[in-house]
N, C-alpha and C positions, 0 to 999 in steps of 0.2 A: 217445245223442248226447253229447256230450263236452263237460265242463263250460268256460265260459270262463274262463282262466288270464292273472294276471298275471303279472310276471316274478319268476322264483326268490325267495323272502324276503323280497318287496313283499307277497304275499298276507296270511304270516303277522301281521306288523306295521302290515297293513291291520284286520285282525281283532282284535288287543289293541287297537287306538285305534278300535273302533269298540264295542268292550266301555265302556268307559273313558264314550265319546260316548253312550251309551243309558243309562250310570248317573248322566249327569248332566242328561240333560233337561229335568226338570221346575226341576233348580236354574239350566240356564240360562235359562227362562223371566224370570227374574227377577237375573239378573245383568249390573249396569250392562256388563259388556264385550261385553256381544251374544254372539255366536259366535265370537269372537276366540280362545278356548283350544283352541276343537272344529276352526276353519280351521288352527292350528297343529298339530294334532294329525294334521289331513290332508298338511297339508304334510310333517311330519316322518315319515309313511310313503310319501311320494312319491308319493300321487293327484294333487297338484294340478301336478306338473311331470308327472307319466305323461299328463296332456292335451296336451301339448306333441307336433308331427310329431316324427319318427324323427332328423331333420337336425338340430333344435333341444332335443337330448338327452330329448326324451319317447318314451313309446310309442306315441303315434298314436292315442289314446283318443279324444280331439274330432276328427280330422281324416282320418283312415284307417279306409274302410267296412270293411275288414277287422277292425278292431278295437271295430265296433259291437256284437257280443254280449257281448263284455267290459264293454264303456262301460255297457250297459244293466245286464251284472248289478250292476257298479260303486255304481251310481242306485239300484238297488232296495235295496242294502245300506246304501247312506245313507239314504236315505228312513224304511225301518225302523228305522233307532237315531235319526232326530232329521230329523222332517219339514223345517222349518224349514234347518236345516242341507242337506239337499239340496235346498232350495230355492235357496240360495246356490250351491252346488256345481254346478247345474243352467246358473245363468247362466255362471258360469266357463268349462262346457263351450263353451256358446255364444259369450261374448265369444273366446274362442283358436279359434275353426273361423274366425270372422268375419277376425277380424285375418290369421289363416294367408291364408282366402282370398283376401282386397284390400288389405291393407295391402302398404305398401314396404317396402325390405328397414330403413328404421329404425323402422316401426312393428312391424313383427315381431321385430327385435332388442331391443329396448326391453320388450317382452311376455316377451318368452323369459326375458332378466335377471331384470323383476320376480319370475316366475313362479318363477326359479328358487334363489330369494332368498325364498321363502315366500307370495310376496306371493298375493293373489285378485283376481282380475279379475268384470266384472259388465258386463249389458248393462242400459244405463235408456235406454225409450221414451218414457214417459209425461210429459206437458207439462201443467203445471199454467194457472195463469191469465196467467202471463205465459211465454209457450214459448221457448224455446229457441232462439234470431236470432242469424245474425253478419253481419259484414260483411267482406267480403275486400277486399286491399288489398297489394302487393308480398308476395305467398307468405304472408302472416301472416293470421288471422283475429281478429277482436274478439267475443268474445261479450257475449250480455244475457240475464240470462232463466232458467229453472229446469226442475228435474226433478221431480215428481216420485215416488211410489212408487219412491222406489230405494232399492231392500233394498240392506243389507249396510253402512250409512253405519256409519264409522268401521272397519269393517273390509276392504272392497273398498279396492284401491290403486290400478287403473284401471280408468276402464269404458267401454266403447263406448258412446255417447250417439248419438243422431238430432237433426241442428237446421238447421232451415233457413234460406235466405238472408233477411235484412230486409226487402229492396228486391220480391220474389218469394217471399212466405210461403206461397202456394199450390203452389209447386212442387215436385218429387219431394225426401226427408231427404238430406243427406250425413251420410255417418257418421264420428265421428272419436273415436280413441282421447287419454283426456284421463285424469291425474292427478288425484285425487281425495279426498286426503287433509287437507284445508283444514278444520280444525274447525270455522272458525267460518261455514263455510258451506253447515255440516251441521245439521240439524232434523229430529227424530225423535219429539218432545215430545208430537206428537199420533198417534202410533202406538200404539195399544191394542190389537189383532186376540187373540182367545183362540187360543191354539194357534201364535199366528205373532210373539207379540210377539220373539223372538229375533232375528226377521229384522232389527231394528232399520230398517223402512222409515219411509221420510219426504221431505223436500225437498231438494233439492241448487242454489245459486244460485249460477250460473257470470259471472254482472253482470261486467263490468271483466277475466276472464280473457283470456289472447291464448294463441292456439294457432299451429302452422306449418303449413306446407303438410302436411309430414311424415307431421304426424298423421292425418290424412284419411285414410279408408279407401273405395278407389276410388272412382266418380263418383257423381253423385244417383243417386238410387233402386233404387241397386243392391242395396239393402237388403232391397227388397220381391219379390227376383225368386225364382224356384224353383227347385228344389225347398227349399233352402237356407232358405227362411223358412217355408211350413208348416212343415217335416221337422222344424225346432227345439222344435218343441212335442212330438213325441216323448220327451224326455228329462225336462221336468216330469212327464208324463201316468206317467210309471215309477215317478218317485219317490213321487207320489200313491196311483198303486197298492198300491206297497209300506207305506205307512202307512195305508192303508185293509185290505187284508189283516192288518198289525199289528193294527187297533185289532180286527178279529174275532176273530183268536186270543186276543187280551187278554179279550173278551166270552163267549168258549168255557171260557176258561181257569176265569172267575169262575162261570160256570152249569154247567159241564160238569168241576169241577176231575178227576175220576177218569179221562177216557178223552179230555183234551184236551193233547197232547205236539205239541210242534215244536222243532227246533232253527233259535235264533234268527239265530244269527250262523254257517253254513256257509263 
């Protein structure tokens, strides 16, 4: 079977910055920029623009089922140098399949640029005690309200969020592509997870933001339709793998040093 292949001299310089990204793991555990060097590091070998459709100068990794055996080995090779890290990388895929499939041609333009300007993209679902409300009003919306579990704060530059109307809090999420780089309305303080603190997860309060129509990504609860929303949990469940197989080679390596070989980074 024939292995999956990125494009010419993207593999290579995927592979030095993924040497680079497993030698520093345990030190970005502990370094105030989160995963800010390791997403640069992605960026500047062209994973995170190769998620980008073929039209919008990527290769079609998050959005062309052709390019699903790639995408996954992609995932497992992140995974393996730095769990955390494709845990970020994991959403990215998601947030650009998302935006490709319901966004307008300015929220998918807008996605493309960032992405293709370094930036990381990220999907946050999770509503804390005050969720996530707007109110709509000539083409613009007013938000209230927060995220939170949303990995990647200070790193992610936009994320696909879910929030529903005020007036009908019970009804299906719309989803809308929002900027997200507001320092001061990032909260990470109480993020301590062993093994995940990199992720820099925490709260994101969007209170007093106005979004456009623009940004909205197609109608309520299109969010939750199929296959498109299980199918997305495919790509953590890879990265998981991959760091779970890691941590036994690592366990073989330490009991078994004489007759325990792998090559890390193929």
């Amino acid at each position: 079977m024939k292995k999956p292949q990125l494009q010419s001299g993207m593999d290579d310089r995927f592979k030095a910055a993924l040497h680079e990204i497993a030698a520093r793991a345990d030190a970005a555990e502990k370094d105030p920029r989160g995963l800010a060097p390791e997403v640069a590091m992605l960026a500047k070998a062209g994973i995170l623009t190769a998620c980008l459709p073929v039209h919008d100068g990527g290769q079609g990794l998050a959005t062309s089922p052709e390019a699903s055996s790639t995408l996954f080995d992609v995932l497992r090779r992140i995974g393996r140098a730095n769990l955390s890290l494709g845990r970020l990388f994991e959403g990215h895929v998601n947030a650009v399949k998302l935006v490709s499939l319901y966004g307008g041609a300015m929220a998918v333009a807008e996605m493309a640029r960032n992405v293709s300007e370094g930036g990381l993209l990220g999907v946050w679902g999770a509503n804390g005690r005050k969720p996530l409300r707007y109110v709509a009003a000539r083409g613009s919306y007013h938000l209230s309200g927060e995220k939170i579990f949303a990995s990647g704060l200070g790193v992610v530059r936009l994320a696909v969020v879910t929030m529903h109307a005020s007036e009908t809090p019970d009804t299906p999420p719309q989803l809308a592509l929002i900027e997200v780089t507001e320092k001061q309305r990032q909260d990470a303080t109480h993020w301590d997870v062993t093994g995940m603190r990199a992720t820099m997860s925490g709260r994101f309060d969007f209170t007093d933001l106005r979004i456009s129509d623009a940004q909205c990504l197609g109608e309520p609860g299109i969010y939750e339709r199929e296959p498109h929303f299980e199918g997305a949990s495919g790509a953590i469940a890879r990265c998981i793998l991959a760091g779970l197989k890691h941590c036994c080679f690592i366990g073989g390596k330490h009991f078994c040093p004489a007759g325990a070989s792998m090559i890390l980074f193929n």
